[in-house]
C-alpha positions in Angstrom: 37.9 -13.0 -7.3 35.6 -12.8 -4.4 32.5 -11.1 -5.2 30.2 -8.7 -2.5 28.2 -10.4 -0.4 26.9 -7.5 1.5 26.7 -3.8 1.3 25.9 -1.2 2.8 25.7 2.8 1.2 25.3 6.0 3.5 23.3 3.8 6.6 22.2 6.1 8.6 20.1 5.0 12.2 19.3 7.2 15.0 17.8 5.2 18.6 14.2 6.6 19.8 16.1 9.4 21.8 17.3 10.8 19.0 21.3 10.3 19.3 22.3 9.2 15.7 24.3 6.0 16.5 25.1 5.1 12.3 26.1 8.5 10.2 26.6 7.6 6.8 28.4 4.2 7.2 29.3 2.6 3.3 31.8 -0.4 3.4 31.6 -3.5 1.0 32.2 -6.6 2.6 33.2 -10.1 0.1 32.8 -13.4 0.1 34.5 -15.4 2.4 36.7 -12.7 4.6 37.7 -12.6 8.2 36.7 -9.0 9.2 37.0 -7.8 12.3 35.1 -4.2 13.5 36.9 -2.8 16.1 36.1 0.8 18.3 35.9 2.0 21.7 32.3 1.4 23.3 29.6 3.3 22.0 31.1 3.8 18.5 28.5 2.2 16.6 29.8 -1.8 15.8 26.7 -3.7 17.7 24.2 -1.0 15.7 25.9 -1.5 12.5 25.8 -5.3 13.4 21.9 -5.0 14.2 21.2 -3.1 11.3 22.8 -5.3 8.1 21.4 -7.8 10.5 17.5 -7.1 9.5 17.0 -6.6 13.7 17.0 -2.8 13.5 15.6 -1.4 10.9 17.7 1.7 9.3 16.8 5.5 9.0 18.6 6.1 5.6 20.9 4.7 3.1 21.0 1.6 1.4 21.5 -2.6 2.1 22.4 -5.0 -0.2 22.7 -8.3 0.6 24.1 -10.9 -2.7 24.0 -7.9 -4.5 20.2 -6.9 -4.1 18.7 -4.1 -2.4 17.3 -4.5 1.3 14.4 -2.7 2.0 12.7 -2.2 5.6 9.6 -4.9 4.6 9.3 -7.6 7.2 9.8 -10.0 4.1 12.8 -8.8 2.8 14.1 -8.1 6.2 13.3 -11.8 6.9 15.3 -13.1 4.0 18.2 -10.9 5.0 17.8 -12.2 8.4 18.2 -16.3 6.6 21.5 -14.8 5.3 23.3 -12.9 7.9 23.3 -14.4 11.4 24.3 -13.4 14.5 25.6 -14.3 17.3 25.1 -11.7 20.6 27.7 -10.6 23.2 24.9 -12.3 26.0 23.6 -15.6 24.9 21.6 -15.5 27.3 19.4 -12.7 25.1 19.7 -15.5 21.7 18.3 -18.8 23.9 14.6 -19.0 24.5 14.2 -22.7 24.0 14.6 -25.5 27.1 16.2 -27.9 25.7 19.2 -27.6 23.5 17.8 -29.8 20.7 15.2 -27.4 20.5 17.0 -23.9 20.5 19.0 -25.4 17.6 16.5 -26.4 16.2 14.1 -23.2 16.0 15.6 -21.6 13.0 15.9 -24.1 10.9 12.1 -24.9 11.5 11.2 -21.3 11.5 12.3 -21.7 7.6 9.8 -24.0 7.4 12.1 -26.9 6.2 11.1 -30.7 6.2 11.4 -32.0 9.5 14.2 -34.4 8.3 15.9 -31.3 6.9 15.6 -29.7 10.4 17.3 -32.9 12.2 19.9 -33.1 9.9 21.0 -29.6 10.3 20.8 -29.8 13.8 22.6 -32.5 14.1 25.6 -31.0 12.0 25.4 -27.9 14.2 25.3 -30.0 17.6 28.6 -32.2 16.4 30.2 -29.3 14.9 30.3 -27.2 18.6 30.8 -31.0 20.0 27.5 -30.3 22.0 25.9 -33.5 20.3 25.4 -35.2 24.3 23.7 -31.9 24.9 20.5 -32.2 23.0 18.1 -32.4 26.1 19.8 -30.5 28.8 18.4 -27.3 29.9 20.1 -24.2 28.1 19.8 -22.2 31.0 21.8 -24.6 33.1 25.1 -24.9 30.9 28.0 -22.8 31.9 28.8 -19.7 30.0 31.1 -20.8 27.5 28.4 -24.0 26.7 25.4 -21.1 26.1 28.1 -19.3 23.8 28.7 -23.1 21.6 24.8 -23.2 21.9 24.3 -19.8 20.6 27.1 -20.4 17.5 25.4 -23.6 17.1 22.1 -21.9 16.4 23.9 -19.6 13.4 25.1 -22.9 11.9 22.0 -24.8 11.7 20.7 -21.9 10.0 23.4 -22.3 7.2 24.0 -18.5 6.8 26.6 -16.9 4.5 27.6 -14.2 6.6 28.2 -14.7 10.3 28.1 -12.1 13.0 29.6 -12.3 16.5 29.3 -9.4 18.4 32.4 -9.4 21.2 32.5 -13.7 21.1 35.3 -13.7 23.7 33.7 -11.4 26.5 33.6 -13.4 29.3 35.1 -16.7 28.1 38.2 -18.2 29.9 41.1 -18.8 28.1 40.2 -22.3 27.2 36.6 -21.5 26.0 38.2 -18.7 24.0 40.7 -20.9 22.3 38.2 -23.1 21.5 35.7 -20.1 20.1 39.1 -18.7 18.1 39.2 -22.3 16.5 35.9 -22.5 15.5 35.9 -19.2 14.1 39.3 -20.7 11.7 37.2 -23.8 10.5 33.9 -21.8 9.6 36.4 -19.6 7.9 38.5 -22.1 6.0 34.6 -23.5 4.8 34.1 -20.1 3.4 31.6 -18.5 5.6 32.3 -14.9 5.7 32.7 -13.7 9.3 32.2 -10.4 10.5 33.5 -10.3 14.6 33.7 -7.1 16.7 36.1 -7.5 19.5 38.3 -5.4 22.1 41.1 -7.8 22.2 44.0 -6.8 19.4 45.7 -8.9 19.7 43.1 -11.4 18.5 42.0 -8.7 15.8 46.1 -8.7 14.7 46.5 -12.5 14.7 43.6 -13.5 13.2 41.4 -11.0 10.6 42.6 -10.2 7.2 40.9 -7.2 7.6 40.2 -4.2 10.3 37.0 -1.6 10.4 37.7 1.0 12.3 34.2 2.6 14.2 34.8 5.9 16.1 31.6 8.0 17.0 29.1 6.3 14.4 31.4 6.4 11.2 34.0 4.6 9.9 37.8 6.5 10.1 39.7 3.6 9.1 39.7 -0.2 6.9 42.5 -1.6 6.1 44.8 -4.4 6.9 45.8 -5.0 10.7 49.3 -4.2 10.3 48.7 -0.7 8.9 45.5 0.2 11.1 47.5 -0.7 14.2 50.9 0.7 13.2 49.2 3.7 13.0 49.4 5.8 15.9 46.8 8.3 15.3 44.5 5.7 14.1 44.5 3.8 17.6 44.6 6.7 19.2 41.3 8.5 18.1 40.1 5.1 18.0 41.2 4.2 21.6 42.7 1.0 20.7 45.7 -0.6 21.6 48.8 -2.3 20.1 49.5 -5.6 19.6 52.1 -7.3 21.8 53.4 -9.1 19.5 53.4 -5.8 16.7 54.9 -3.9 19.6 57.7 -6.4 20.2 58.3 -6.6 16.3 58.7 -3.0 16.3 61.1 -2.8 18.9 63.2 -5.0 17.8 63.3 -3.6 14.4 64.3 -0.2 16.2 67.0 -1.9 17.9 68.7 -2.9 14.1 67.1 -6.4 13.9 67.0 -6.8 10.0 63.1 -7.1 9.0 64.6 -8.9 5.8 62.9 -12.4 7.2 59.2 -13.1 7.4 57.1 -9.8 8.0 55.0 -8.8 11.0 55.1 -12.0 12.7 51.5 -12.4 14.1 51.6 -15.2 17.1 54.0 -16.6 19.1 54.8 -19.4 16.7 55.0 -16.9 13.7 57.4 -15.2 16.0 59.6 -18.2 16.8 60.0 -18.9 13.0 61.2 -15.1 12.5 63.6 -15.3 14.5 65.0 -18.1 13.4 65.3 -16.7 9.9 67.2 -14.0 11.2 69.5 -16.5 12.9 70.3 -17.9 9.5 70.8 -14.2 8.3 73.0 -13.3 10.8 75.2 -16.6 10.9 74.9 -16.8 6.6 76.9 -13.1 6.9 
């Protein structure tokens, strides 16, 4: 059984303005899932993100990180900080360094780890986002889906338990995001728990074992993607949209194709393999 790794109970946080972005948000995320937070703009996700995060430091209600209590102390936010990483929309807000060996590099020696420590870690990271020819080229200079490999590098070498991407795909190509979508699997299938906010369902549908729905600072839905995304009034208040390939699965299904074989196909391979179990059905009758 997968324990909680973090937690949060009532978090409440209002910006200097006074709008109350957070209203009593409580969800328990474990070990080792694929969650993905979903909601129109302005609902809350990137607060919630900076908040359980240590950046922003909450109003009310409670933290827990590994099962202990998160208070607003720059040392306790600090040590929640070594275990929840994140990785921003922009990377151009996460790099400050001007060389890629060195952005890597500056959170792992922030720890204060021994220097070989702080190679080896930065070497994992570097060969891991296959940036290793990178190390002394100028951040600033790489394209935008190299500052985004940069950026997830820098959460590696930091060896955090929970991982953070806030909207990972904006702005990536369809190559750069196939290649995010596979790192995202790996650092999954090593156990890192991954929490990823996104506007693209059909990524959310394919790939998370788990949906939180934001909607005006609060949470209105959690649950699996099939039964957040079936649900009209759900996506609706929400303003999200359904899944091709739940849309196509659906219509099909209305048109008396037997949803005896393999349920909710999720990609187009899943969706190939469905349909050839109801050929075998259909020619077994």
């Amino acid at each position: 059984m997968n324990h909680i790794i973090l937690k949060t109970e009532n978090l409440t946080y209002s910006y200097g303005d006074g709008h109350q972005a957070l209203k009593g948000i409580s969800v328990e995320i474990k070990e080792g899932e694929r969650v993905c937070v979903v909601g129109s703009n302005g609902a809350g996700k990137s607060t919630f993100f900076l908040n359980v995060n240590g950046v922003l430091k909450h109003d009310g209600g409670d933290i827990y990180f590994k099962g202990q209590k998160v208070g607003n102390s720059k040392k306790e936010l600090n040590e929640l900080r070594r275990g929840v990483g994140i990785v921003f929309q922009d990377a151009d807000n996460q790099i400050i360094a001007s060389t890629v060996m060195g952005e890597v590099s500056f959170g792992p020696m922030n720890l204060k780890l021994p220097k070989e420590e702080v190679i080896a870690r930065v070497d994992e990271a570097l060969e891991y986002m296959n940036l290793s020819d990178f190390k002394e080229r100028a951040p600033h200079y790489c394209s935008g889906g190299e500052k985004k490999r940069i950026s997830i590098a820098d959460i590696i070498a930091m060896h955090s338990e929970v991982m953070i991407f806030d909207e990972p795909t904006a702005a990536l190509d369809p190559l750069n995001a196939a290649m995010l979508e596979d790192v995202l699997t790996r650092l999954s299938a090593q156990g890192k728990t991954l929490l990823i906010s996104t506007h693209d369902m059909d990524f959310a549908y394919r790939w998370a074992e788990r949906l939180v729905v934001f909607c005006n600072g609060e949470i209105i839905a959690d649950g699996t993607p099939v039964d957040i995304l079936a649900d009209d009034a759900i996506r609706e208040k929400a303003n999200l949209r359904k899944p091709m390939m739940l849309d196509v699965y659906e219509a099909m299904t209305r048109h008396g194709f037997s949803s005896m074989a393999e349920d909710h196909p999720k990609d187009p391979d899943a969706f190939n393999h469905w349909l050839g179990q109801l050929n075998q059905m259909q020619a077994s009758n």
